[in-house]
Phi, psi and omega in degrees: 000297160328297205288345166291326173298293170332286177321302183312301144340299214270295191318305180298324180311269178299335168313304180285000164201041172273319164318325193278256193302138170316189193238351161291302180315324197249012158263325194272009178256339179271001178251340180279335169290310188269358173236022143289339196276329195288351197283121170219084198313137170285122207306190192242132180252106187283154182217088186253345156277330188241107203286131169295121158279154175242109186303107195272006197252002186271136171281357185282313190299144197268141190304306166323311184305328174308349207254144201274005158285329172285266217311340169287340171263332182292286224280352159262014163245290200264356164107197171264027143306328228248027166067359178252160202262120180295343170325295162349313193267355148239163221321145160266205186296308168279339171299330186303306182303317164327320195259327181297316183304318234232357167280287219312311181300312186270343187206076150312121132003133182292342178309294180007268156296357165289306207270006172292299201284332191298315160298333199254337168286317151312315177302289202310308150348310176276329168277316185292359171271329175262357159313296219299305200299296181326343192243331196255332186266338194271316185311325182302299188297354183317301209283310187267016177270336172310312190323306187284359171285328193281313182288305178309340201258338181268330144335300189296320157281000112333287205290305161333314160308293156001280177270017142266340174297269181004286204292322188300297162327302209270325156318308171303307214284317189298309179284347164278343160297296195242352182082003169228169160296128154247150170299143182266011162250024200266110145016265175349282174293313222253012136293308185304312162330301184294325183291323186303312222282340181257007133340305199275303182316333205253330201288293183343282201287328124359308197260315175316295205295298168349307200279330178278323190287344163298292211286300206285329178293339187296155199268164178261113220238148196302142169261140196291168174271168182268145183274000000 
């Protein structure tokens, strides 16, 4: 029945481009139309009752088959067809340990995880305390670290003035010295600084010794006796 639709098929087929085409092309295009329809291909030979084994002693069989994961698959599919001794298929002693370790690790017992979280509340628990203490000794200390901040700034400024009165002085002194303004990075002034400044070292240790040859000179007066 197929093979007359085809034909039929085919016919009408050539009918429609017997204009177009010569009258050799389109027998020979209807004889090629008539033995595609005519074809009858040899079935395929399927073995669909008796389940493919794979020869593990064949150098051919592909290495995957070989493998006791392929026999985990043989033997869930076809049974005690596929030839595997299901013993074969389970785990030894260390794949057990193995599996026992890496269940224990990944799906911990709830004791487990009880006592995971409990710790892990603890830990948290134990920083926010000792943040809070860490926070609670620095607010003690504010007030006197503002102090020594307000005091170091007046120092510093207190000391800045100092050496611009100073810079003021040694300026008055250079021009009263050479008789003109000098620069203060000029040789000059920065010798006369120095002659001053070792001036002043010498006045220091001069009044120290003094001030000590004063104490020691001084008389040592008695402690009263007691009644």
């Amino acid at each position: 029945m197929a093979a007359s639709m085809l034909c039929r098929r085919a016919v009408v087929l050539c009918r429609t481009f017997k204009g177009v085409s010569s009258s050799k092309t389109a027998n020979s295009q209807y004889g090629l139309l008539l033995q595609t329809a005519s074809y009858n291909p040899r079935p395929l030979k399927l073995n669909l009752h008796e389940p493919y084994i794979p020869d593990k002693d064949n150098a051919k069989t592909p290495d995957w088959q070989k493998t006791a994961r392929y026999d985990g698959k043989l033997y869930g599919r076809y049974g005690s067809a596929s030839g595997v001794d299901p013993a074969s298929l389970w785990p030894s002693h260390e794949q057990l340990d193995k599996i026992i370790a890496e269940e224990n690790e990944w799906h911990p017992p709830l004791e487990v995880l009880l006592k995971n979280i409990e710790a892990k509340e603890k830990e948290e628990t134990e920083k926010r305390l000792a943040k809070e203490r860490l926070i609670a000794a620095n607010m003690a200390k504010m007030p006197k670290m503002i102090a020594d901040w307000r005091r170091e700034k007046r120092e510093t400024k207190q000391k800045q003035k100092e050496e611009k009165a100073r810079r003021t002085t040694l300026l008055a002194q250079a021009r009263e010295r050479f008789g003109y303004a000098v620069d203060p990075r000029s040789p000059k002034f920065l010798e006369m600084v120095a002659e001053i400044e070792k001036e002043e070292k010498k006045k220091k240790k001069l009044m120290k010794r003094r001030l000590k040859e004063e104490h020691a000179a001084a008389p040592v007066t008695p402690p009263a006796a007691s009644s």
